[in-house]
C-alpha positions in Angstrom: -25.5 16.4 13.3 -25.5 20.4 14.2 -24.5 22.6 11.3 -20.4 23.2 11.1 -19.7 19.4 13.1 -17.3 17.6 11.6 -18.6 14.1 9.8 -17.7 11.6 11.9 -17.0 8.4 9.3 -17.6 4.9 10.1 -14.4 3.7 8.2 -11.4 5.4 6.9 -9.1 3.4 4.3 -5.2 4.4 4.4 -2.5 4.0 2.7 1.3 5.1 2.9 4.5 4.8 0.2 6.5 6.2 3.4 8.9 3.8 5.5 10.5 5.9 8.3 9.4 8.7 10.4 11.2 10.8 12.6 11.7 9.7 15.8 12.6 13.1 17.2 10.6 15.9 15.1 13.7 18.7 16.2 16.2 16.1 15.0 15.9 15.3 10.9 18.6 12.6 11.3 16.2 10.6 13.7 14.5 8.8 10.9 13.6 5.7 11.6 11.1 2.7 10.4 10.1 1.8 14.3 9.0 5.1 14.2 6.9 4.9 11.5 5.6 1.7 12.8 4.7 3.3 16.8 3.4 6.6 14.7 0.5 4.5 12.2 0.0 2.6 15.3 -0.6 5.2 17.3 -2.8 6.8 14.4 -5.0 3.7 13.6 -5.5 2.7 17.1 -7.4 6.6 17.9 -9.5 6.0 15.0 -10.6 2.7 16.6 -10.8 3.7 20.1 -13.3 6.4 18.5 -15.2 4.0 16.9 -13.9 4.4 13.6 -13.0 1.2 11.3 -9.4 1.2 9.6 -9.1 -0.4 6.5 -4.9 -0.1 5.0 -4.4 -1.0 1.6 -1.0 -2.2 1.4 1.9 -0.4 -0.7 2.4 -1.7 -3.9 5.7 -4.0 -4.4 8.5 -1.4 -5.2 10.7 -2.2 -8.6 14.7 -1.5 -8.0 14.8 0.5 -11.5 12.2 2.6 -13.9 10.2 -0.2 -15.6 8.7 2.0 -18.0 12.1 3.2 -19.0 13.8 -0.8 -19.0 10.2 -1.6 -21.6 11.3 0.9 -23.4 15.0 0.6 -23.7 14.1 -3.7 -24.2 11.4 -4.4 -26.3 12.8 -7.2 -27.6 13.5 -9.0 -24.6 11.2 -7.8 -21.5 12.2 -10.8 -19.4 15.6 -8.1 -18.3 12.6 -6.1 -16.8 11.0 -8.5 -14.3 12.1 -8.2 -10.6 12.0 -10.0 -7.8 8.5 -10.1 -5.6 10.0 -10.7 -2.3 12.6 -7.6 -2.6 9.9 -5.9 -4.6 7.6 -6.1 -1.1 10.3 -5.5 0.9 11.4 -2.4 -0.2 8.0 -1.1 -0.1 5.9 0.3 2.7 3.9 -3.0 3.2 6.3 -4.5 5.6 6.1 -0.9 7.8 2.0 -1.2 7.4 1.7 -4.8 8.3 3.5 -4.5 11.3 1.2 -1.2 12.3 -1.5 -3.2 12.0 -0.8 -6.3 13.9 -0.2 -4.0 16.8 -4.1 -2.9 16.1 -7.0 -4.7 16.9 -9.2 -4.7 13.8 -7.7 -3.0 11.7 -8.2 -4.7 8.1 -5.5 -5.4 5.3 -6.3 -5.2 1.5 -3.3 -6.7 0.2 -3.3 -6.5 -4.0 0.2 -7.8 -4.2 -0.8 -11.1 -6.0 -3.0 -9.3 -8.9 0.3 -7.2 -9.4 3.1 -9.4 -9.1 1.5 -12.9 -9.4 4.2 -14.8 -9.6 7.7 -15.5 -8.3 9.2 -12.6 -10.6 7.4 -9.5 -11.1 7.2 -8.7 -15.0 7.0 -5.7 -16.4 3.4 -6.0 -18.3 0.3 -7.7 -18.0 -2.2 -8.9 -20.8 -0.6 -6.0 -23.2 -0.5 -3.8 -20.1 2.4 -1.8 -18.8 2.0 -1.8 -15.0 4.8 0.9 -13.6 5.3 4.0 -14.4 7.7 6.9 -12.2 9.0 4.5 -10.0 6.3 2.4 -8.0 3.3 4.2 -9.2 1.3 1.9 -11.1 -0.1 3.2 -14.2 -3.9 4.2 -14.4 -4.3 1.7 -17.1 -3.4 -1.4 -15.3 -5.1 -0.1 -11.6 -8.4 -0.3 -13.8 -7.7 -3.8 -14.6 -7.5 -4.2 -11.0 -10.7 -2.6 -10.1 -12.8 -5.8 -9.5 -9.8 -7.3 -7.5 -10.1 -4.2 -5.6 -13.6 -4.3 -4.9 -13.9 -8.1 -4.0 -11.2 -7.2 -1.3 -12.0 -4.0 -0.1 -16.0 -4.7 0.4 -15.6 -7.1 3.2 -12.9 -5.3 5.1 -14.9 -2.6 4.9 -17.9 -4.2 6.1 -15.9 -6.3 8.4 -14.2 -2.6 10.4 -17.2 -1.4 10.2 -18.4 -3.6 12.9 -15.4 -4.1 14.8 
């Protein structure tokens, strides 16, 4: 490669907490989620048309209130801190991201929704682990729980855009 090229990578792993874009960038009222499904689209599939794989690690589900706040405020009874998974997932960015992708050929999803919100209702902690904090930000403790999870998924979809 001749000194001051840029570094051409073989895959590029994303991720996004956004769910609109603007539709018209002279218009701020022109938000829209189609928009930010036609703009990662539009994004991903460059990056493959060069050759590059695209790996998107889905947005974590989104709780409707500060967790770390209702674990605090209800440490006697946690179970008024769960949430529900389906609503959780909705209001996230995963949604705007699968979409994106299925409009890409190749692109690969790493999906940890199941290692944070296993079941049904999404609970507030994990094996003595509180897993929100600041809205949907998980907290560093818990995403090192999740680091084999991570790994086992995020291997093969590398491996796998890699030769797509």
């Amino acid at each position: 490669m001749p000194d001051g090229a840029p570094a051409k990578p073989d895959v590029v792993v994303v991720s996004s907490r956004a769910t609109q874009a603007l539709l018209d960038p002279s218009d701020p009222g022109s938000l829209s989620t189609s928009g930010m499904v036609d703009a990662l689209a539009t994004q991903w599939q460059r990056l493959v048309a060069a050759g590059i794989g695209v790996v998107v690690l889905t947005d974590n589900p989104s709780p409707p209130f500060s967790v770390y706040e209702c674990v605090a405020e209800n440490r006697d009874n946690l179970a008024v801190c769960a949430f529900d998974r389906s609503e959780a997932v909705s209001r996230s960015a995963a949604p705007v991201q699968l979409e994106a992708a299925g409009r890409v050929p190749g692109v690969q999803i790493v999906d940890l929704t199941q290692m944070i919100c296993p079941e049904e209702q999404c609970v507030p902690i994990i094996g003595d682990v509180l897993l929100y904090r600041q809205g949907s930000h998980l907290t560093d403790t818990y995403v090192r729980t999740l680091s084999q999870d991570l790994a086992t998924q995020l291997v093969p979809a590398v491996e796998r855009a890699r030769k797509h």
